[in-house]
C-alpha positions as CSV (number, residue, x, y, z in Angstrom):
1,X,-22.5,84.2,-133.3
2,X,-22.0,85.6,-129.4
3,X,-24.1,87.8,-128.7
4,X,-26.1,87.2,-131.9
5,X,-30.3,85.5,-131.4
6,X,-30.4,82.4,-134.4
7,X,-33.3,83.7,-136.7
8,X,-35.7,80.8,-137.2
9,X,-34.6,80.1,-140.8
10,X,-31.1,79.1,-139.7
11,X,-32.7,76.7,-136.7
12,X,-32.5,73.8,-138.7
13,X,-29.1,74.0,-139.9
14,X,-28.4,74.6,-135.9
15,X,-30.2,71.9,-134.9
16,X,-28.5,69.5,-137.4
17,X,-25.1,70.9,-135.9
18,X,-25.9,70.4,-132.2
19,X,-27.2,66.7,-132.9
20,X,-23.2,66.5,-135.2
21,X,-22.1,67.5,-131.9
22,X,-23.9,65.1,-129.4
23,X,-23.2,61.7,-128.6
24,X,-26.9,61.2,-128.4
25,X,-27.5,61.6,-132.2
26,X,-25.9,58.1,-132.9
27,X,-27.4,54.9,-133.9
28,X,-25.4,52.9,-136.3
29,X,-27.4,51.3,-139.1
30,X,-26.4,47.8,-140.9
31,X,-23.4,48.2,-143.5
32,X,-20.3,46.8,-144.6
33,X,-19.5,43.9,-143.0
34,X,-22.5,43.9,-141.3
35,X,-24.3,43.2,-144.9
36,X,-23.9,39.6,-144.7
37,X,-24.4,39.2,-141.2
38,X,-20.8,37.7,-140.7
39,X,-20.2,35.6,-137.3
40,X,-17.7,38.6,-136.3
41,X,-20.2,40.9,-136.9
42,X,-22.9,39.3,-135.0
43,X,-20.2,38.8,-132.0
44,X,-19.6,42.2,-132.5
45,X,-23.0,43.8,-132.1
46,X,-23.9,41.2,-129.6
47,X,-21.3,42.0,-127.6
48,X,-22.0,45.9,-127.9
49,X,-26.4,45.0,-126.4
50,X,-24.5,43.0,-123.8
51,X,-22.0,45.9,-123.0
52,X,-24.6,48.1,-122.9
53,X,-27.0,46.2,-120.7
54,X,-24.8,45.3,-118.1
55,X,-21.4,46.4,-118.6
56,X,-18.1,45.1,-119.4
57,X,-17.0,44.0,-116.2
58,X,-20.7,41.9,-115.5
59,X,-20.7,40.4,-119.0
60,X,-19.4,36.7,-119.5
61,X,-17.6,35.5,-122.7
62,X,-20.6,32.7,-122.3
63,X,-23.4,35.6,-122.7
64,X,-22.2,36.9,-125.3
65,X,-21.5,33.9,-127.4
66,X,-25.2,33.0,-126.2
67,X,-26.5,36.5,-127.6
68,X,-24.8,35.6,-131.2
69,X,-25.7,32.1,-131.5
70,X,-22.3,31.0,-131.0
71,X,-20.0,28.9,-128.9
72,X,-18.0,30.6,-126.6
73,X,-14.2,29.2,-128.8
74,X,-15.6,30.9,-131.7
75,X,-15.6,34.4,-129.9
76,X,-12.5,33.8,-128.8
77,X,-11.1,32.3,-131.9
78,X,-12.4,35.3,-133.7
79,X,-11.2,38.0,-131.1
80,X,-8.6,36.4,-128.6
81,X,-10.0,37.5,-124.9
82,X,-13.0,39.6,-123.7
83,X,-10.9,42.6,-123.9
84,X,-10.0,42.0,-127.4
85,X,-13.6,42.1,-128.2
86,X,-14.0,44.9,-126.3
87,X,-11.4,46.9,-128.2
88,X,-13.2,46.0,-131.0
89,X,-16.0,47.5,-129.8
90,X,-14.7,50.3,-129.1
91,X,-13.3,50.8,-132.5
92,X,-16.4,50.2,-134.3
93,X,-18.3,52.7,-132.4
94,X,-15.5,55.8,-132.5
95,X,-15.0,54.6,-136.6
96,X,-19.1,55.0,-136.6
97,X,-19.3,57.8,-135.0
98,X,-16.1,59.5,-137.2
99,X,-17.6,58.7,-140.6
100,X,-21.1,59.4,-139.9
101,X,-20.1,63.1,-138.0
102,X,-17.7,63.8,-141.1
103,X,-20.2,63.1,-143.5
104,X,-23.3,65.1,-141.8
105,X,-20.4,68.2,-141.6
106,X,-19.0,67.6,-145.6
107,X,-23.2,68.2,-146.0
108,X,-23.7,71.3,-145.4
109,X,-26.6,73.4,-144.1
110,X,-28.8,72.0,-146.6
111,X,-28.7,68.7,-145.3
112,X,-32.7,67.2,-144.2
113,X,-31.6,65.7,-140.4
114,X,-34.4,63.4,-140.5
115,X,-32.9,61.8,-143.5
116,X,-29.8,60.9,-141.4
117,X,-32.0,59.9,-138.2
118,X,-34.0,57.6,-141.0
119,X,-30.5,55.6,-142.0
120,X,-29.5,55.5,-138.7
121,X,-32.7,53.9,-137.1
122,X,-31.8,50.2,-135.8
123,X,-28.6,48.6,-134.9
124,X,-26.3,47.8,-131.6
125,X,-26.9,50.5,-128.5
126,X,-24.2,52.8,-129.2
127,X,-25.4,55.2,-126.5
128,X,-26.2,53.1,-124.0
129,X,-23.0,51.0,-124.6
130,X,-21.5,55.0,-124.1
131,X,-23.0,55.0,-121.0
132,X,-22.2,52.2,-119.2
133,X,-18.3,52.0,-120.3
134,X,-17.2,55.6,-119.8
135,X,-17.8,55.4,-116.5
136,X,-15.7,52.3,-115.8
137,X,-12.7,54.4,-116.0
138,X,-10.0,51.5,-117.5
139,X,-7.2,52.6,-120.1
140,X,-9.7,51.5,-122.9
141,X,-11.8,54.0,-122.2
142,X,-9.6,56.8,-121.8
143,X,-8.3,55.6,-125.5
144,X,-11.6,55.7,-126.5
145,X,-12.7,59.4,-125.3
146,X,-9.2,60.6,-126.8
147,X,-9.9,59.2,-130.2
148,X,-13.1,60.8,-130.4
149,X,-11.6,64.2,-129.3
150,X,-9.4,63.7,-132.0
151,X,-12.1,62.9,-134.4
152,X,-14.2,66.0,-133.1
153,X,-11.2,68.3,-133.5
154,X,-11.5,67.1,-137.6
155,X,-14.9,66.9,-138.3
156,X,-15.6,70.7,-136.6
157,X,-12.7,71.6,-139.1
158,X,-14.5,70.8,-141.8
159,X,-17.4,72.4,-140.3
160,X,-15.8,75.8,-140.6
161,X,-14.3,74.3,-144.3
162,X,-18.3,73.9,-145.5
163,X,-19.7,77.3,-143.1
164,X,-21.4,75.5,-140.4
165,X,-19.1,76.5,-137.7
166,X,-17.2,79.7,-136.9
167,X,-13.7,79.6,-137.0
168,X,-12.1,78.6,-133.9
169,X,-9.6,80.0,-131.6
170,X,-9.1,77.0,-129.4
171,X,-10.1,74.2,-132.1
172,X,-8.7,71.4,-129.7
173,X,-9.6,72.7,-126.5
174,X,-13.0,73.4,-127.8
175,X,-13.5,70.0,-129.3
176,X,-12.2,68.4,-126.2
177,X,-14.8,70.6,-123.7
178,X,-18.0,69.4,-126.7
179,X,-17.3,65.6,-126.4
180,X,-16.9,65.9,-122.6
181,X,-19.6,67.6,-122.5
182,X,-21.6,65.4,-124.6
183,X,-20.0,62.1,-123.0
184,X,-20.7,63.5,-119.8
185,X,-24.7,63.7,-120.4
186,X,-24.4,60.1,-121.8
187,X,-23.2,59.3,-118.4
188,X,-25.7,61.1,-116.3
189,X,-28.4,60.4,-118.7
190,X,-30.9,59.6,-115.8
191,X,-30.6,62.7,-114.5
192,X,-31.0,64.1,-118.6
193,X,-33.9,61.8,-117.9
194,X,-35.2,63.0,-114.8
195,X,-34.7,66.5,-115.0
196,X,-35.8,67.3,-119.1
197,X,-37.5,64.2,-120.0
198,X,-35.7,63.3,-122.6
199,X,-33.3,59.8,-122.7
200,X,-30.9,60.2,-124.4
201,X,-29.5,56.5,-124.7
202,X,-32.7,55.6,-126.4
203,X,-33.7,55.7,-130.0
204,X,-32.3,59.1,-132.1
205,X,-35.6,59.2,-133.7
206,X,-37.7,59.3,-129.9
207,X,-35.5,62.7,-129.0
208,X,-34.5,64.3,-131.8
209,X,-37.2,66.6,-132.4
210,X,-37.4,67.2,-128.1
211,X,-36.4,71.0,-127.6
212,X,-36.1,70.1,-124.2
213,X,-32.6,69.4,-124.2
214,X,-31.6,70.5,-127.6
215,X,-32.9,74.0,-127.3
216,X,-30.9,75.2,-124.6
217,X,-27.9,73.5,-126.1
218,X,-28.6,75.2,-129.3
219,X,-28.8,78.4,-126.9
220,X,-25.7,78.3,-125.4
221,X,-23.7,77.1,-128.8
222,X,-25.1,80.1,-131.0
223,X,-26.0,82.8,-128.7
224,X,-23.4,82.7,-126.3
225,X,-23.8,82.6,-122.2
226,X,-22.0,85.8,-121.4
227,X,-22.9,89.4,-122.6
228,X,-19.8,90.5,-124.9
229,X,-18.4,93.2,-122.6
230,X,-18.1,90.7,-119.8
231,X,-16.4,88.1,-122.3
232,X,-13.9,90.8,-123.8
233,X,-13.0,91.6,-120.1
234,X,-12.4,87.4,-119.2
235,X,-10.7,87.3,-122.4
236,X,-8.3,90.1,-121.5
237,X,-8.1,89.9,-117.6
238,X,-4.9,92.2,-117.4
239,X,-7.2,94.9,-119.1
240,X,-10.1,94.3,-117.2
241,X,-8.8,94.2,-113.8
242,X,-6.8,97.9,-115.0
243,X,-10.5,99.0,-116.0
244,X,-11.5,98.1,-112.9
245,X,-8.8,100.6,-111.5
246,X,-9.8,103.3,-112.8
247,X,-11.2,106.6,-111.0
């Protein structure tokens, strides 16, 4: 699409695919094993608001059993240590994250986002939990932020599989630079805040519909940043610099 304005028939289908892309589209609604309300569940999600709110390193194995309604031997009976409970955490969100992303992709351009922001309304603080842990910089999180890579690199796959995305020269490299890119707003989302007015570690449903963050996202993803001639010419330096040479 470089090069190429979106027509406004195809905005919705783009807007669905830029929220696919960014962190800030995810709110994880009850399901599974979160039916019954299980005691590792409620750890689990308890853990995640505490997380969130004040970060791993802050947050007591006492605070979180008192968030759950627990005693502090059942956390660790149920999960071992702090950091086993964080793992856990960790999995549940990237797993989240995976299986919702795949399933908004296997869609298609046909899919009503709003329907997807209605499931996912409620639930632990994904995106604020996001924020505060990425920037602690620990082995956890750098498993973390390589297992969503991983997970982007698949689910833009079968982007191109159902003709939401173009096909991709760089498929890794370019999923790598999207979830940085998308981590990296979840980090500064004060500034997000502060500069466009929209926070992204609140609800989904509150900054969905904002085009103050999404539109120039949109912007960049379909129409490209650089005029064509000046991409062919970065593409192909060798070439460029001998155009350059000539008389």
């Amino acid at each position: 699409m470089r090069g190429e304005r979106a027509r406004p028939g195809r905005l919705t289908c783009l807007k669905r695919m830029f929220n696919n892309l960014n962190m800030g589209s995810v709110a994880p609604s009850a399901g599974g094993e979160d039916d019954d309300r299980s005691t590792r569940a409620r750890i689990r999600d308890a853990a995640l608001a505490c997380f969130a709110e004040a970060g791993v390193g802050a947050t007591t194995v006492r605070r979180i059993a008192e968030r759950a309604g627990v005693s502090a031997g059942l956390v660790i009976h149920h999960f071992g240590s702090k950091a086993g409970l964080r793992t856990t955490c960790d999995g549940f969100v990237a797993a989240f994250i995976r299986e919702r992303k795949m399933e908004v992709m296997r869609a298609g351009p046909g899919l009503d986002p709003l329907a997807v922001l209605r499931e996912q309304a409620g639930g632990p603080p994904i995106q604020r939990y996001l924020a505060r842990t990425l920037a602690e910089g620990t082995p956890e999180v750098a498993a973390l932020v390589d297992e969503l890579i991983d997970d982007a690199e698949r689910y833009l796959g079968e982007g191109v599989a159902q003709g939401v995305t173009r096909r991709l020269d760089h498929p890794r490299g370019v999923a790598a630079v999207l979830t940085l890119w998308s981590l990296g707003a979840l980090v500064l989302h004060t500034h997000v805040e502060r500069v466009l007015g929209v926070d992204l570690t609140g609800p989904a449903e509150h900054h969905a519909s904002d085009t103050a963050y999404i539109a120039p996202a949109l912007e960049i993803l379909t129409n490209g940043l650089l005029a064509t001639d000046w991409y062919r010419r970065l593409e192909s330096p060798g070439s460029a610099q001998g155009d350059e040479e000539e008389p």
